[in-house]
Structure formats: C-alpha cells, structure tokens
VMD Tcl script that draws the C-alpha trace (Angstrom):
set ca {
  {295.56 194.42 70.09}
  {295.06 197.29 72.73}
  {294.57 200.76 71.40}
  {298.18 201.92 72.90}
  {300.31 199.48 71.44}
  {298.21 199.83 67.98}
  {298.98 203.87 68.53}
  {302.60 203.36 68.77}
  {303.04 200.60 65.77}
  {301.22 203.72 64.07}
  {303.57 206.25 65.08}
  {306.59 204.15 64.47}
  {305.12 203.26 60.71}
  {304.27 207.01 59.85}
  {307.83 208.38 60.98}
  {308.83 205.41 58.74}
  {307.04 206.58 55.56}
  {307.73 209.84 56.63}
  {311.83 209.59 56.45}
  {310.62 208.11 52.86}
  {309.05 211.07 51.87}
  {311.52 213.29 53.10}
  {314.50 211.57 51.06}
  {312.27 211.14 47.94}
  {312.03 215.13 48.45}
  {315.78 215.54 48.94}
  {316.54 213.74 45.54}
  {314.93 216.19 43.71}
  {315.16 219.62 45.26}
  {311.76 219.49 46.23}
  {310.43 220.74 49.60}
  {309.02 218.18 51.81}
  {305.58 220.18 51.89}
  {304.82 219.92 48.17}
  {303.74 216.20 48.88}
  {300.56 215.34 50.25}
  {300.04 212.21 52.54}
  {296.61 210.59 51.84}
  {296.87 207.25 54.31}
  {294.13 205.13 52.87}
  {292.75 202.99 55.61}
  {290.74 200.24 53.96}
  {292.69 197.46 56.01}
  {292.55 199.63 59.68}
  {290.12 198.31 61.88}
  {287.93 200.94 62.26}
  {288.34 200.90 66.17}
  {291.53 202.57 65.43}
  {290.30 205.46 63.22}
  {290.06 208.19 66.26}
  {294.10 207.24 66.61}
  {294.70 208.68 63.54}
  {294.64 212.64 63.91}
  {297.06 212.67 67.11}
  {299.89 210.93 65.37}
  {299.12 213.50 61.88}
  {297.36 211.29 59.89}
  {294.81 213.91 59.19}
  {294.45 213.12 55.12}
  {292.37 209.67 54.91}
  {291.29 207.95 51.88}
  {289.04 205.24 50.85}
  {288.71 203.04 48.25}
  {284.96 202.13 48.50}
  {282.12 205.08 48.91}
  {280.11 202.57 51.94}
  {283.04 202.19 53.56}
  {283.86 205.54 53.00}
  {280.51 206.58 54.27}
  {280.85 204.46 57.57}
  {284.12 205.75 58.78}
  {283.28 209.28 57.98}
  {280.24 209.21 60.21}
  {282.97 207.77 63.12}
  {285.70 210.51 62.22}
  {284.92 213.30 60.74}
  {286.48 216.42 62.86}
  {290.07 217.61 62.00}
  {290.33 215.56 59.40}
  {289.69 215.33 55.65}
  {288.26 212.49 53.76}
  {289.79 211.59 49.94}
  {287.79 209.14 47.65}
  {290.71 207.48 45.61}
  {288.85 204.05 44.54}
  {285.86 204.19 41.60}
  {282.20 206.29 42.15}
  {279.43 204.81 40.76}
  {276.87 207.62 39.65}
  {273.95 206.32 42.24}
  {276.45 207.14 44.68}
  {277.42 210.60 44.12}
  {275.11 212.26 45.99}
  {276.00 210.72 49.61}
  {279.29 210.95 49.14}
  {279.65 214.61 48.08}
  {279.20 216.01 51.71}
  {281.92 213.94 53.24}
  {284.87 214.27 51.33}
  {287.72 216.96 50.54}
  {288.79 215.15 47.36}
  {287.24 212.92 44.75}
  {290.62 211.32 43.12}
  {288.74 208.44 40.50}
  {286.58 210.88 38.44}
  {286.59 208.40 34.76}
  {284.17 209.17 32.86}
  {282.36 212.72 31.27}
  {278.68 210.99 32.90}
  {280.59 210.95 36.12}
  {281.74 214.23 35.99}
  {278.35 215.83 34.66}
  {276.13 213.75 37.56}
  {278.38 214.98 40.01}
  {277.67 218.60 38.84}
  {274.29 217.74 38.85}
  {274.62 216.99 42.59}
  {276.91 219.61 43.20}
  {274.45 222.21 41.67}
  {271.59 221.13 43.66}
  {273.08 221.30 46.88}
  {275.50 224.69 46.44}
  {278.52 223.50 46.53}
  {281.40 223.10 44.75}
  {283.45 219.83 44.28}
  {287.44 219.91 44.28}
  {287.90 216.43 41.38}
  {290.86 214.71 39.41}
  {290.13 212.85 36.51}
  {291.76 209.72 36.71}
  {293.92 208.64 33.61}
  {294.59 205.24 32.36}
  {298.98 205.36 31.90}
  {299.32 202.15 31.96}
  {296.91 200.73 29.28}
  {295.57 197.98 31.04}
  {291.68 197.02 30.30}
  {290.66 196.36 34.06}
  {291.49 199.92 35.22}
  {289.23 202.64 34.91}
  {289.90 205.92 33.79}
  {289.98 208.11 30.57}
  {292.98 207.29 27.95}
  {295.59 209.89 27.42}
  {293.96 210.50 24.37}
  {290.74 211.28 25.30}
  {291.50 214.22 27.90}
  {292.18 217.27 25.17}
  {288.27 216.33 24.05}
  {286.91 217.07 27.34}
  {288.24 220.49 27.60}
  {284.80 222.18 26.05}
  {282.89 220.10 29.03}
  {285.56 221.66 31.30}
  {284.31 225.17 30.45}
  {280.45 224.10 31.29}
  {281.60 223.36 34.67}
  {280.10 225.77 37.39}
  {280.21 223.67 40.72}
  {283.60 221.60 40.22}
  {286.95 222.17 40.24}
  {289.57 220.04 38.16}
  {292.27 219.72 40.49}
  {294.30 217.82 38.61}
  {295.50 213.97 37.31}
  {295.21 210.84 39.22}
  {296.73 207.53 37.95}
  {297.55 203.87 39.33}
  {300.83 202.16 37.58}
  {300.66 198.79 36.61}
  {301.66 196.67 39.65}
  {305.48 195.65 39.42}
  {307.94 194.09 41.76}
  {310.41 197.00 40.61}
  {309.14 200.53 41.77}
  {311.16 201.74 38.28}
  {308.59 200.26 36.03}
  {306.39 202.78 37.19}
  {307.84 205.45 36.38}
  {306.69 205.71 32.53}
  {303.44 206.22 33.88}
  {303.84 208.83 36.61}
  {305.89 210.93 33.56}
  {303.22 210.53 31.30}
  {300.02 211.70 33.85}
  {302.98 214.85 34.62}
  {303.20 215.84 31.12}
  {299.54 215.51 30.37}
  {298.83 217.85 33.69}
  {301.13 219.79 32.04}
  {299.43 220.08 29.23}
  {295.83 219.84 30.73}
  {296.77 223.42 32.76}
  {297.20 225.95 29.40}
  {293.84 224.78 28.28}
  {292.29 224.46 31.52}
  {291.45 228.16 32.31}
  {290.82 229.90 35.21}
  {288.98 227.84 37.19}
  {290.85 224.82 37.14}
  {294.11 225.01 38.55}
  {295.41 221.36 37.71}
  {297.71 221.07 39.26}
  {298.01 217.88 41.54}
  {299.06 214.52 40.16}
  {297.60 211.91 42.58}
  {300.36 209.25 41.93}
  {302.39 206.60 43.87}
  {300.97 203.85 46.54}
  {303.30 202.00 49.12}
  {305.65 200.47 46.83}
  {305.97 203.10 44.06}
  {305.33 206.48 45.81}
  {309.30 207.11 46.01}
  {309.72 206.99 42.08}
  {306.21 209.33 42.01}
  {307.42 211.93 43.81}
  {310.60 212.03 41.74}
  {308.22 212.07 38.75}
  {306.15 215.31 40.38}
  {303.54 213.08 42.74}
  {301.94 216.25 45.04}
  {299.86 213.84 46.34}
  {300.64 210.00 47.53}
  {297.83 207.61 48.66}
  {299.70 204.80 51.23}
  {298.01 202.76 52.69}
  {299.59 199.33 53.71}
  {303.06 200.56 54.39}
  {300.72 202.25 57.23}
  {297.74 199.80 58.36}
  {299.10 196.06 57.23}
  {297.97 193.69 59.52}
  {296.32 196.20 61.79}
  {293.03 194.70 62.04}
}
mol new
graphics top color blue
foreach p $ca { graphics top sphere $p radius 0.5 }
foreach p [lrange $ca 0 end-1] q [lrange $ca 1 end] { graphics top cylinder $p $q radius 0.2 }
display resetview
C-alpha cells in the first residue's frame, strides 16, 4: 500500500477514535484534554511510523522493549515513546533513554532496578505501577492488596516518579464488563495519592484499549492506549 493512501486510512481512523473520545468526554462533563491518546503501533508497518506526527499521533506506545527500541531509533523527534507491555529487568537500562512513560512497572525488583539505572545515569523516570483488577493469573502486575505495602519503598525513591495506575480488563465481548476494573484501579489511585507524598503525583490511570476505552474514560481513564482501532491491517 503506497504511503498516501496508508496516510489518509490514518487520518480517517484517528478522526474516528477521535469523535469517540470526544463523546466519551461529553458523557461525563469531562474536557476532551484530560484524556491522553497513546496509539500503540505494534501491528503498523514500520514504513509508516514517520506518518504518524503530521496526522497528531505524537503519543506512541509499544508493547515489546526490542521493538520498542527499533522504532524509536526510526522516530524519535516530536514525538514521545510509552512502554505499556512488560520490562524485564536486563532490559531496563536501554530502554530508559527512549521513552516518556513506563506504563507495566509489576513488581518492587522492577521498580528498585530501574532506580538503579535511573541513578546511574541522572535522570529521573516518570512510572505507573500496573495493577492486576481483574484477577486473572496470566497478567502481570501487583494485586490491589499489595499496593498500601509499597508505600515505605515509595519514599526511598529519588530518581522516579509514580505517576499513577495502569491496568488491562479482562477481555470481554461487552465493553461493560470492564468497567469493575477501571473503578477499582480509580479508587485505589485514589487512595494511592494521600499516602503518596510529594513527589508522586498519581494521578493518571492508564486504562481502556480499542474496545473498552469508552467505558474507561467514563470510569476516570486520563490516559487510553489504542492501538488496532488505529493500525489493523496496516502492514
């Protein structure tokens, strides 16, 4: 498929998700800028990346740190780069440098080796901890009941920021049955931010994915990672 037809199945697909957005907003008296966009582009043909800041896709996520990687090194300017799938600790340190968000941070070893990182090269890290809603034992991420025992590591934390929650609902033909899950990760950012002090803010909630982000946003998504509503079949 040639670049310009590819560009304008693009446009016609974000202005799409867009009106989607906008209404989801609309519902519940929220303004359209309190959601973030992250289009996750595992499925574009990378030949198609440099599209994707002229038609404001400029919020790009990846599931897998290579991949991530890859892409990053073909776009990089005027954009910002989101890792929403799982980190593996031997990959922390490559990825650091590349991305605006991690969204999967599961585990206290994964959040102390990326402060190791962090720490050695001077920076600081903007992180959500991703939180298990749904229950399921293939998912990864810490159980509801395990974030109020990480708020002592919070306070040894000198080169990240907790940004807030991340979650993935249990896949469902109805976008409704999600919505236990996107209330729960609100309430527990909720509850997360009194404890969280003063440099955490906590408050995003990384929730919602093509065919749930509608019933997110109504549950207080601020940020919504889409990806095949954008990219199917693009390749």
């Amino acid at each position: 498929m040639d670049p310009s037809s590819v560009r304008d199945i693009l446009l016609e697909r974000r202005e799409a998700v867009e009106r989607r957005l906008t209404a989801a907003c609309e519902r519940v008296g929220r303004p359209r800028s309190s959601v973030n966009l992250v289009a996750v582009t595992k499925t574009l043909d990378e030949q198609y990346l440099s599209l994707l800041p002229d038609i404001g896709l400029k919020e790009l996520g990846e599931n897998r740190p290579q991949q991530l990687w890859s892409r990053a090194a073909l776009l990089s300017q005027g954009v910002h780069w989101h890792l929403v799938g799982h980190l593996q600790r031997n990959k922390v340190e490559r990825t650091l440098p590349l991305v605006e968000w991690i969204h999967s941070v599961d585990s206290l070893r994964l959040l102390q080796a990326i402060e190791e990182a962090a720490s050695a090269s001077s920076r600081t890290v903007n992180v959500l901890l991703e939180v298990n809603t749904s229950g399921e034992a293939q998912k990864h991420g810490f159980s509801p009941d395990e974030l109020p025992t990480l708020i002592p590591a919070l306070g040894r934390l000198n080169h990240i920021k907790i940004g807030g929650l991340m979650t993935m609902a249990a896949v469902a033909e109805d976008p409704e049955e999600s919505r236990p899950c996107f209330a729960l990760l609100r309430r527990l950012g909720d509850q997360l931010r009194e404890v969280g002090g003063e440099r955490h803010s906590i408050r995003e909630l990384s929730m919602g994915m093509t065919n749930d982000f509608e019933v997110a946003i109504e549950e207080g998504a601020t940020m919504v990672r889409i990806g095949s509503a954008l990219f199917a079949d693009l390749v």
